[in-house]
PyMOL Python script that loads the backbone (N, CA, C, O; Angstrom):
from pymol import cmd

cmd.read_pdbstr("""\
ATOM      1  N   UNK A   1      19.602 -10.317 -35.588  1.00  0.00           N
ATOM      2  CA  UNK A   1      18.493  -9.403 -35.485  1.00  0.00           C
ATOM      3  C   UNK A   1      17.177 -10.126 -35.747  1.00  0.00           C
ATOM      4  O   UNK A   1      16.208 -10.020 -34.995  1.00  0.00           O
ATOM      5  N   UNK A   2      17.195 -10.965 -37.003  1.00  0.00           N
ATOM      6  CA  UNK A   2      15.995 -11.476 -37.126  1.00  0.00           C
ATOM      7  C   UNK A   2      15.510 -12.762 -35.997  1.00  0.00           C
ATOM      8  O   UNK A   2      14.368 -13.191 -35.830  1.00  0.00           O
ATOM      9  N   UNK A   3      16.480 -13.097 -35.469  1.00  0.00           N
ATOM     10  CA  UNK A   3      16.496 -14.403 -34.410  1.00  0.00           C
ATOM     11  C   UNK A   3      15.746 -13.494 -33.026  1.00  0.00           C
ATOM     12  O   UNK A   3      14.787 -13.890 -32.363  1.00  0.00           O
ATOM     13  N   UNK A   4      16.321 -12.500 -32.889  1.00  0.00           N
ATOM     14  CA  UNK A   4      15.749 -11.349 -31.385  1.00  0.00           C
ATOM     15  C   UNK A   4      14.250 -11.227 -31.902  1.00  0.00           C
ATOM     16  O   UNK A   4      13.496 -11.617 -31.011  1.00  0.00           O
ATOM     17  N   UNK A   5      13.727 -10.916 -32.764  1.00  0.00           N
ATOM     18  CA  UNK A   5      12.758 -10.538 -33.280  1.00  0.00           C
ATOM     19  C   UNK A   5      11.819 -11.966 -33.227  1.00  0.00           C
ATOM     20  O   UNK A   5      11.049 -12.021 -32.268  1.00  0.00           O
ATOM     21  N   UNK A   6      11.812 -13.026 -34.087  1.00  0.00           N
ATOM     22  CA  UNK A   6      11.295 -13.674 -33.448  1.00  0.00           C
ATOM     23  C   UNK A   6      10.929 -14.505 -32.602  1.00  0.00           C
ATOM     24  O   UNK A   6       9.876 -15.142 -32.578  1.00  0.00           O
ATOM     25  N   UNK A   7      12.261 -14.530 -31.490  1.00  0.00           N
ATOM     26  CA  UNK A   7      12.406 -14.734 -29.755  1.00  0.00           C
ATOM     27  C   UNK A   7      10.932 -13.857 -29.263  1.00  0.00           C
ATOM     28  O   UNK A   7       9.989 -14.355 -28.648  1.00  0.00           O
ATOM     29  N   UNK A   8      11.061 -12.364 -29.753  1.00  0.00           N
ATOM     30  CA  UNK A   8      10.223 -11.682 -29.205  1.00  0.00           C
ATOM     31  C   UNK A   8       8.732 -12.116 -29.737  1.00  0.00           C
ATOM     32  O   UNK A   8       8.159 -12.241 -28.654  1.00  0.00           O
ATOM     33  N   UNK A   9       8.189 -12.286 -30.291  1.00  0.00           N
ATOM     34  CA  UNK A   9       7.284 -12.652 -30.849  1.00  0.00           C
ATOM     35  C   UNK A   9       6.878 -14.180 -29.999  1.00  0.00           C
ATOM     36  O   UNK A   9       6.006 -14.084 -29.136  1.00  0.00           O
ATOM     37  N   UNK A  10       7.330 -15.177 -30.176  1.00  0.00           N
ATOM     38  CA  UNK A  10       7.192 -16.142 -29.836  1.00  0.00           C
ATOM     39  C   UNK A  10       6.728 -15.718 -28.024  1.00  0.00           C
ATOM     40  O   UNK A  10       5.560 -15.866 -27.667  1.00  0.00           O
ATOM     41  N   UNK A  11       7.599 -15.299 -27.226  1.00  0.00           N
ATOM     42  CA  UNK A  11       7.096 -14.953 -26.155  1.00  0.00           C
ATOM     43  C   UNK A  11       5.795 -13.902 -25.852  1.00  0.00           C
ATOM     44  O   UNK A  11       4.991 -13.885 -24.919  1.00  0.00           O
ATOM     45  N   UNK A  12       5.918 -13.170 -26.860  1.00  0.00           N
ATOM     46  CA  UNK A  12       4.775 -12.544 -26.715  1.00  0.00           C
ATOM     47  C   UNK A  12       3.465 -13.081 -27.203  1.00  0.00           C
ATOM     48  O   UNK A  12       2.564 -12.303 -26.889  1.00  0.00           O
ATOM     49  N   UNK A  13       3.048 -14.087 -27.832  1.00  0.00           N
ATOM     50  CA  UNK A  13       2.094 -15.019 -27.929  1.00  0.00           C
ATOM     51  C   UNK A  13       2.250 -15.853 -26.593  1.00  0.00           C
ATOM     52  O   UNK A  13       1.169 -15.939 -26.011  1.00  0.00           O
ATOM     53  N   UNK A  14       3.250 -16.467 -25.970  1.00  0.00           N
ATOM     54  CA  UNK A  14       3.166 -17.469 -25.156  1.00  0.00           C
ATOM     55  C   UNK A  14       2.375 -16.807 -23.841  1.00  0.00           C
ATOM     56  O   UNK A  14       1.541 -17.465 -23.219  1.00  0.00           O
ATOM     57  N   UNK A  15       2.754 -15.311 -23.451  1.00  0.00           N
ATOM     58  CA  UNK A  15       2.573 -14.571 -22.540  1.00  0.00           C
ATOM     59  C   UNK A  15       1.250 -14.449 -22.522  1.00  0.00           C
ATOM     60  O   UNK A  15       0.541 -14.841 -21.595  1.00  0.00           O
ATOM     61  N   UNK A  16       0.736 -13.735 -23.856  1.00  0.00           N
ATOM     62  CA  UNK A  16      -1.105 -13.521 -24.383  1.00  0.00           C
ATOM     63  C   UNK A  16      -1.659 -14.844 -24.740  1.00  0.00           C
ATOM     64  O   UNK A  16      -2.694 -14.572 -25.348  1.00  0.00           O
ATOM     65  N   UNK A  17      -1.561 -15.826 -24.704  1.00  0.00           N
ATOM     66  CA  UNK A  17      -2.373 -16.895 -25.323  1.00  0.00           C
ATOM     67  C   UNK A  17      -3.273 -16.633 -24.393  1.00  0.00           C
ATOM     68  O   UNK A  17      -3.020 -15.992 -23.374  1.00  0.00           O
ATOM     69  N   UNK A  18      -4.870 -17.323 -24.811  1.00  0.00           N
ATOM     70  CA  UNK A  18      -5.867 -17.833 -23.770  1.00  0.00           C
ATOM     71  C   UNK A  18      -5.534 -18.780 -22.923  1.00  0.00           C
ATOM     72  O   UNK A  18      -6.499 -18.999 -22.191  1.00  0.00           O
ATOM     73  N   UNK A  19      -4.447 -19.588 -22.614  1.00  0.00           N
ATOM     74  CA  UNK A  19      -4.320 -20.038 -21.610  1.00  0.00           C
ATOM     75  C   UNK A  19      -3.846 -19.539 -20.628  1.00  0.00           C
ATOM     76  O   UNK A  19      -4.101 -20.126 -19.577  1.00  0.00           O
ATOM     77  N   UNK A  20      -2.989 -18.296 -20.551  1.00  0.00           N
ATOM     78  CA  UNK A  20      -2.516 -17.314 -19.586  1.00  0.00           C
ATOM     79  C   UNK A  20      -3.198 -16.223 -19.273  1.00  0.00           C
ATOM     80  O   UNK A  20      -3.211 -15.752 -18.136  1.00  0.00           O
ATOM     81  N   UNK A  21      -3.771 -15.777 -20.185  1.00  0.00           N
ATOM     82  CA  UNK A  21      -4.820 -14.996 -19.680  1.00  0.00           C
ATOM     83  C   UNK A  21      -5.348 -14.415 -17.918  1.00  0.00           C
ATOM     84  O   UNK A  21      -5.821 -15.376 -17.311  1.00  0.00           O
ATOM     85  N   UNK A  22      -5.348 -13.745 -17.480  1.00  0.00           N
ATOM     86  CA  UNK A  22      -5.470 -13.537 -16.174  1.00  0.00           C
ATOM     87  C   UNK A  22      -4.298 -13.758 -15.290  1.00  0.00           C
ATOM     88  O   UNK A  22      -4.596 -14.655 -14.501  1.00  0.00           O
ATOM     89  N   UNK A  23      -3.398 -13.435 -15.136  1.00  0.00           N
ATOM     90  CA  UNK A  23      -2.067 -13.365 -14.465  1.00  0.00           C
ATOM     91  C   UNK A  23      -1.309 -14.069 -14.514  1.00  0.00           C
ATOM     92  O   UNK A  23      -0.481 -13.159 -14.567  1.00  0.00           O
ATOM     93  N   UNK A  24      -0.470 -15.278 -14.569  1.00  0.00           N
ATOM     94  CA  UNK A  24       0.441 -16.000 -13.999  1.00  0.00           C
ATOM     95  C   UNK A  24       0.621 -16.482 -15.707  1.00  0.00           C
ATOM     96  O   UNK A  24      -0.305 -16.753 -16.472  1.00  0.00           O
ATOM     97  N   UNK A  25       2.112 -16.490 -16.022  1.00  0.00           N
ATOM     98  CA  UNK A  25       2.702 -16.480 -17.056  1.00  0.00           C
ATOM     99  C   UNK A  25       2.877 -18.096 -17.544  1.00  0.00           C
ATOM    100  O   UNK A  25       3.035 -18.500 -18.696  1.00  0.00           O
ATOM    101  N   UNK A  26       2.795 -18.903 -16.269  1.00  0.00           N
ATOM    102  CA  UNK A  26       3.480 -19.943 -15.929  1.00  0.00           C
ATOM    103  C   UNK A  26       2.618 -21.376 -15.406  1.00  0.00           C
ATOM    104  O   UNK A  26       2.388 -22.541 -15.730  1.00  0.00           O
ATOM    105  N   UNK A  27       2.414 -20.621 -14.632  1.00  0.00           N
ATOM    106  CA  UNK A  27       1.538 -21.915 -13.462  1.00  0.00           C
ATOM    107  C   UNK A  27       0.089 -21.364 -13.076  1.00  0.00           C
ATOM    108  O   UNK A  27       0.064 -20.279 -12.495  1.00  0.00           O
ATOM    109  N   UNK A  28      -1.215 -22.060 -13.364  1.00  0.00           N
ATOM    110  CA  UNK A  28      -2.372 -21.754 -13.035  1.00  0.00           C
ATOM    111  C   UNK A  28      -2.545 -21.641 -11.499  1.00  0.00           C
ATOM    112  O   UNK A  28      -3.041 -22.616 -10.936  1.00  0.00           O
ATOM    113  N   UNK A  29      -2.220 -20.644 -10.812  1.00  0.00           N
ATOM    114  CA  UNK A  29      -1.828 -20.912  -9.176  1.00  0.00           C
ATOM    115  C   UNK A  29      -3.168 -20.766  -8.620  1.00  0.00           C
ATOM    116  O   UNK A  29      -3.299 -21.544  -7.675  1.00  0.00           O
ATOM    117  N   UNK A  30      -4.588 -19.822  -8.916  1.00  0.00           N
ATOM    118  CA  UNK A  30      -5.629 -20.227  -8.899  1.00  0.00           C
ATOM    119  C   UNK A  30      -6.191 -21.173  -8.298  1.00  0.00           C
ATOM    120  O   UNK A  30      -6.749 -20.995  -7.215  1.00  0.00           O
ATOM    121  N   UNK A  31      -6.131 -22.450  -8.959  1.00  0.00           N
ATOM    122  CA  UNK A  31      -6.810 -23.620  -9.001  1.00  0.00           C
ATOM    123  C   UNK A  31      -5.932 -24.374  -7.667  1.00  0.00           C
ATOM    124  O   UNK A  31      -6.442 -25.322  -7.071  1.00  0.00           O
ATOM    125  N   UNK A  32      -4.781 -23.919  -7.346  1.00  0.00           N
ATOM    126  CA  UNK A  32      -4.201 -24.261  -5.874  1.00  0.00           C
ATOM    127  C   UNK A  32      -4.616 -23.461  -4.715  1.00  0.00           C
ATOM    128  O   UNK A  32      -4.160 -23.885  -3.653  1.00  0.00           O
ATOM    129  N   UNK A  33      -4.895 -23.069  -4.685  1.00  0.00           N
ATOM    130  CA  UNK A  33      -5.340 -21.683  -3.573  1.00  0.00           C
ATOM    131  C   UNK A  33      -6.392 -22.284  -2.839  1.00  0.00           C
ATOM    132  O   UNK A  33      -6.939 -23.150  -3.523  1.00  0.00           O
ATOM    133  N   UNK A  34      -6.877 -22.163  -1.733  1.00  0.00           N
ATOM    134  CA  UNK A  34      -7.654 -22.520  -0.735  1.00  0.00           C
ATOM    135  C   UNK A  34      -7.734 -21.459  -0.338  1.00  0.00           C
ATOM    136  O   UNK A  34      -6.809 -20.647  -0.311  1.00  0.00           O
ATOM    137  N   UNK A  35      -9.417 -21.193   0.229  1.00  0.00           N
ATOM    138  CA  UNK A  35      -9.746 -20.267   0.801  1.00  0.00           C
ATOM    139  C   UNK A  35      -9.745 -21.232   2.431  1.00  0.00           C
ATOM    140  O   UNK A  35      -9.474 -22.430   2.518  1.00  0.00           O
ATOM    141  N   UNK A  36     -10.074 -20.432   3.441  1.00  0.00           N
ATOM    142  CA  UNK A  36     -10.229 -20.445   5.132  1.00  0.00           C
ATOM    143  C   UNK A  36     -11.575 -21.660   4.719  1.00  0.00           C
ATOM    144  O   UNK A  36     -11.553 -22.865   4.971  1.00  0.00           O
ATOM    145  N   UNK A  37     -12.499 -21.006   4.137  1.00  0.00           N
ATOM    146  CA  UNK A  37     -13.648 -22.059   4.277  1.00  0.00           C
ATOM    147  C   UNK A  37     -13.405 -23.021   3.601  1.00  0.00           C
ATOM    148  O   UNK A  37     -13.358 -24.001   4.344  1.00  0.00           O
ATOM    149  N   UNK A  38     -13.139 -23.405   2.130  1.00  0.00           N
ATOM    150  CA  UNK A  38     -12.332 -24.672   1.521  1.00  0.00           C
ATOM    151  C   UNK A  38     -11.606 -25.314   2.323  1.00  0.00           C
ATOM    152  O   UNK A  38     -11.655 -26.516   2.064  1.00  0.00           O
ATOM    153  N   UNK A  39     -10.879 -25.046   3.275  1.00  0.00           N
ATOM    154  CA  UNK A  39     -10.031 -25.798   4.321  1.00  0.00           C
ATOM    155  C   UNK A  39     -10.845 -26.072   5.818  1.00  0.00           C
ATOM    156  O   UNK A  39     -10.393 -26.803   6.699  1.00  0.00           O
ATOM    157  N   UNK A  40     -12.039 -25.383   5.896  1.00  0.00           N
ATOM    158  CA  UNK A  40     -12.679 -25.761   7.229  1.00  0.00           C
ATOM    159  C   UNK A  40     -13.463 -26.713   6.351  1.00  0.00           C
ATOM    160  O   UNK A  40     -13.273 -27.875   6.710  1.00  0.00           O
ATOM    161  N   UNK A  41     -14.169 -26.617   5.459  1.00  0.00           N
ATOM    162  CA  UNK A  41     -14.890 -28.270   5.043  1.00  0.00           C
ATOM    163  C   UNK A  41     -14.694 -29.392   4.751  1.00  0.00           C
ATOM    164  O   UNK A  41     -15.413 -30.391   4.737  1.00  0.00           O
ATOM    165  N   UNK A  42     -12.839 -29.055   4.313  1.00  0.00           N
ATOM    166  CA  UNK A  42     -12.168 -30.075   4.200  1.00  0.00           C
ATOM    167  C   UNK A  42     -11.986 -30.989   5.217  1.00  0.00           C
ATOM    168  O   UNK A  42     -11.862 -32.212   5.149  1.00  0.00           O
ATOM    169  N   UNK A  43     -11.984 -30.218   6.208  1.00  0.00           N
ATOM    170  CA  UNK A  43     -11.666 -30.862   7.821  1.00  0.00           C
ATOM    171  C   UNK A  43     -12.941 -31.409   8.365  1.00  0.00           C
ATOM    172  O   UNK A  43     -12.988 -32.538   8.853  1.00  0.00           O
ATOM    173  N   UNK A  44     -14.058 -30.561   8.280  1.00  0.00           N
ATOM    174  CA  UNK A  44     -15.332 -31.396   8.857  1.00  0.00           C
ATOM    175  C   UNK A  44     -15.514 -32.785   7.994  1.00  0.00           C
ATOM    176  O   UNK A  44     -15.326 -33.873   8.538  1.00  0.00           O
ATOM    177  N   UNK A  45     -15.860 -32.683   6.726  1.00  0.00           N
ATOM    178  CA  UNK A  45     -15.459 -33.545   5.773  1.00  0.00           C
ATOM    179  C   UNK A  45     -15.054 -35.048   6.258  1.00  0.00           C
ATOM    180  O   UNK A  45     -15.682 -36.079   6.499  1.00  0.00           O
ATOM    181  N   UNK A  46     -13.057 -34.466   6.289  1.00  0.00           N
ATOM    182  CA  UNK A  46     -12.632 -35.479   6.591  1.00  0.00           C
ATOM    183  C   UNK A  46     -12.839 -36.183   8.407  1.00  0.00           C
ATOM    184  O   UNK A  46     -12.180 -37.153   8.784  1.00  0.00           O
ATOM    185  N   UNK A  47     -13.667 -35.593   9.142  1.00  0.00           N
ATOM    186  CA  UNK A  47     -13.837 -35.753  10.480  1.00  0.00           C
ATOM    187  C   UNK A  47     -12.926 -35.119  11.479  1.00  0.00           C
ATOM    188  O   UNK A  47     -12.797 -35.546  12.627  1.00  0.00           O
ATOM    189  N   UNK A  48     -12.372 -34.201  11.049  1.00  0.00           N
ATOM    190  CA  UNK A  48     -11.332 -33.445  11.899  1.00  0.00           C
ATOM    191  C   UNK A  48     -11.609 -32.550  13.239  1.00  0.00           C
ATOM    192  O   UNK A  48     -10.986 -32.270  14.263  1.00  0.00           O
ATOM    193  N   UNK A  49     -12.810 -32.274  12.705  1.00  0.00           N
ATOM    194  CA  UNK A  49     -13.705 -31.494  13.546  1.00  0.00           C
ATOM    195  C   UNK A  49     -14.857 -31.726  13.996  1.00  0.00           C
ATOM    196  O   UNK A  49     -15.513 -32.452  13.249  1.00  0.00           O
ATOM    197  N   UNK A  50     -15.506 -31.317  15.163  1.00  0.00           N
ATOM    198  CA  UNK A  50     -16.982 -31.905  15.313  1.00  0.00           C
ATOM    199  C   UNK A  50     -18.086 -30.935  14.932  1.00  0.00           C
ATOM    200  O   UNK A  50     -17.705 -29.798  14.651  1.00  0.00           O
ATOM    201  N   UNK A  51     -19.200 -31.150  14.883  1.00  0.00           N
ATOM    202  CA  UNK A  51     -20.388 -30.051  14.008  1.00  0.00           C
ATOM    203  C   UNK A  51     -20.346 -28.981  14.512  1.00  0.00           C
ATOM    204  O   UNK A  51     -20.291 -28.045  13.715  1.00  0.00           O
ATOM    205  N   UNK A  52     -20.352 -28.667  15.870  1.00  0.00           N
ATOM    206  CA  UNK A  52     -20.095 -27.633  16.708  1.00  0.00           C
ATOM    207  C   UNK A  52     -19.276 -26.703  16.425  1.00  0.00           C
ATOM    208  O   UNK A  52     -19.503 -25.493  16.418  1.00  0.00           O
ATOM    209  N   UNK A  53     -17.981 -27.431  16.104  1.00  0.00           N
ATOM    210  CA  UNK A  53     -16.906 -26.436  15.931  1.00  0.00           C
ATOM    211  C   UNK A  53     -16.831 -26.218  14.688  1.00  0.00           C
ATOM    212  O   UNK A  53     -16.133 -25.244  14.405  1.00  0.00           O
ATOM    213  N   UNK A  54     -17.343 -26.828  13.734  1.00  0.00           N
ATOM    214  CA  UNK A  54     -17.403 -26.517  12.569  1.00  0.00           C
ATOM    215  C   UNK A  54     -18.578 -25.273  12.449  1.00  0.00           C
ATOM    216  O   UNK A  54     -18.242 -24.338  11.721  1.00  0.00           O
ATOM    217  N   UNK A  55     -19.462 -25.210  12.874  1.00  0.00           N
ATOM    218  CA  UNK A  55     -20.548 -24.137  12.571  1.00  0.00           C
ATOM    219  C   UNK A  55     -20.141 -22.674  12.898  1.00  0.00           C
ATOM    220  O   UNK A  55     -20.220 -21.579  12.341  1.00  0.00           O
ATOM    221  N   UNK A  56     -19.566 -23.283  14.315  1.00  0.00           N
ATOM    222  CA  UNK A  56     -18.576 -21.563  15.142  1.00  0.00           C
ATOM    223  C   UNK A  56     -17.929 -21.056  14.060  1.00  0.00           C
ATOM    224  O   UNK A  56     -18.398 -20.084  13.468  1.00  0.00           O
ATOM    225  N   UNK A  57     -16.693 -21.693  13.643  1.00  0.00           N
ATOM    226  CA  UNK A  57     -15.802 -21.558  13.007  1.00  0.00           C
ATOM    227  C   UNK A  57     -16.226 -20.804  11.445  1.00  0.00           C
ATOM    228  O   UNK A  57     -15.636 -19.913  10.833  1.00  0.00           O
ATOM    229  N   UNK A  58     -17.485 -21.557  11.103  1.00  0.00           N
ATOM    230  CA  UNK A  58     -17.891 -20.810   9.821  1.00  0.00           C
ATOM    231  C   UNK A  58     -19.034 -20.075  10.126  1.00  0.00           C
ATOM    232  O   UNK A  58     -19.976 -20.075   9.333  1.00  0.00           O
ATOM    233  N   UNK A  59     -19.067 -19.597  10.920  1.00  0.00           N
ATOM    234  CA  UNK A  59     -19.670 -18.107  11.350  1.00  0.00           C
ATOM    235  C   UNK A  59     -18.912 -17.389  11.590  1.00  0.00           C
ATOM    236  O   UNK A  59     -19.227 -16.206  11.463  1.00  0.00           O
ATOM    237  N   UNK A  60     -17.501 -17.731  12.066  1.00  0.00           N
ATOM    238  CA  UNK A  60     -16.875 -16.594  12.398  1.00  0.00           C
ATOM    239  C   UNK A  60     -15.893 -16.169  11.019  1.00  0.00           C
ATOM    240  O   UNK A  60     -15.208 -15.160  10.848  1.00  0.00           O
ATOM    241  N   UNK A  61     -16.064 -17.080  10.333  1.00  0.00           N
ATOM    242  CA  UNK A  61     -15.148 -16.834   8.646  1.00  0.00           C
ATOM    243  C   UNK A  61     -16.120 -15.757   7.871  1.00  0.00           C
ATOM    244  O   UNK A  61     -15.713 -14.862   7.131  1.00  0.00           O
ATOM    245  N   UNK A  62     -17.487 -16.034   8.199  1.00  0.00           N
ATOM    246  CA  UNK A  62     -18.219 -15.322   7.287  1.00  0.00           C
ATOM    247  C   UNK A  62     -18.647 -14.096   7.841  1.00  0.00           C
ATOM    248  O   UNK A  62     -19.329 -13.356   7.132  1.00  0.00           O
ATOM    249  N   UNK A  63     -18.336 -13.735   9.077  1.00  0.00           N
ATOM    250  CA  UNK A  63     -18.695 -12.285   9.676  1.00  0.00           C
ATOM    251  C   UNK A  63     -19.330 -12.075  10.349  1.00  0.00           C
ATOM    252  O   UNK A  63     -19.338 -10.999  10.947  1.00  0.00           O
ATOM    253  N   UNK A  64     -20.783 -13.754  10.704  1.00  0.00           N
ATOM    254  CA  UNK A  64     -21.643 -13.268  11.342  1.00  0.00           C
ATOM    255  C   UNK A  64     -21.505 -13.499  12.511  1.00  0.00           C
ATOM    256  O   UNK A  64     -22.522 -13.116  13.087  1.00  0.00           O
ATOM    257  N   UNK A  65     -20.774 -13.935  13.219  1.00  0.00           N
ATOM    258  CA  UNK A  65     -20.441 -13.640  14.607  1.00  0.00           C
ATOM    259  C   UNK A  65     -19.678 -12.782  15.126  1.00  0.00           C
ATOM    260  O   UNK A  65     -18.463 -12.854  14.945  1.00  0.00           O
ATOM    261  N   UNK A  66     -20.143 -11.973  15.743  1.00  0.00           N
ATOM    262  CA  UNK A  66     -19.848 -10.359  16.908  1.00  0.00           C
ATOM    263  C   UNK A  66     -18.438 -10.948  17.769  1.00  0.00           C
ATOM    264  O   UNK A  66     -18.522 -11.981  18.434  1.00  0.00           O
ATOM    265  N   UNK A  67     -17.529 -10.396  17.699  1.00  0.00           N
ATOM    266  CA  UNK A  67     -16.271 -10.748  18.533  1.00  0.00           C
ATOM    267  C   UNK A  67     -16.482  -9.939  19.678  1.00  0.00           C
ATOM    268  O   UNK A  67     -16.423  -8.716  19.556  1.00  0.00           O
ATOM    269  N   UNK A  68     -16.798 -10.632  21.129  1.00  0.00           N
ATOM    270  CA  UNK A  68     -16.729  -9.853  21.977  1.00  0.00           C
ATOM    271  C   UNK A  68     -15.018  -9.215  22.645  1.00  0.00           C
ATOM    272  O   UNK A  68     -13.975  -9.819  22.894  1.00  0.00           O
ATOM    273  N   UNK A  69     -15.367  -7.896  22.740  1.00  0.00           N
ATOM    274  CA  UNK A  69     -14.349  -7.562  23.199  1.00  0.00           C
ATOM    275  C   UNK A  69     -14.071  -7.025  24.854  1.00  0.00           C
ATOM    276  O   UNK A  69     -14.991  -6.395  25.376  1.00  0.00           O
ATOM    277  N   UNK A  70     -13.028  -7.233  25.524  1.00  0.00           N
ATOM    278  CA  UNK A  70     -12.951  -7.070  26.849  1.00  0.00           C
ATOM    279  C   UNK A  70     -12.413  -6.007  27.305  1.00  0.00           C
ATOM    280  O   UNK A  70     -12.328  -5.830  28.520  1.00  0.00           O
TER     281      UNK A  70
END
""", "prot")
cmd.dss("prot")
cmd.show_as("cartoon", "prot")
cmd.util.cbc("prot")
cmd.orient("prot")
């Protein structure tokens, strides 16, 4: 009984510490995540793309280009 008890305890600090804080019990998955635009600058960046298509591309991520429709 006293061993369950402070099993429970122990996890329940590990769960609430400030390092978990904000969702993930486990792994800061956050700081892995890429957004659409993090990955289009990555690419202009690394030369993947040319300026052109890079500008389209992040106009059309951010909304301000009108999708014509047919």
């Amino acid at each position: 009984m006293m061993i369950g008890l402070i099993l429970l305890i122990f996890i329940a600090y590990y769960m609430f510490s400030p390092s978990n804080v904000g969702g993930s019990c486990c792994v800061d998955h956050q700081s892995q995540v890429n957004t659409s635009l993090d990955i289009l600058n990555q690419r202009y960046a690394r030369g993947e793309i040319q300026r052109e298509e890079y500008l389209e591309r992040k106009q059309e991520l951010s909304g301000q280009k009108q999708k014509i429709s047919i």
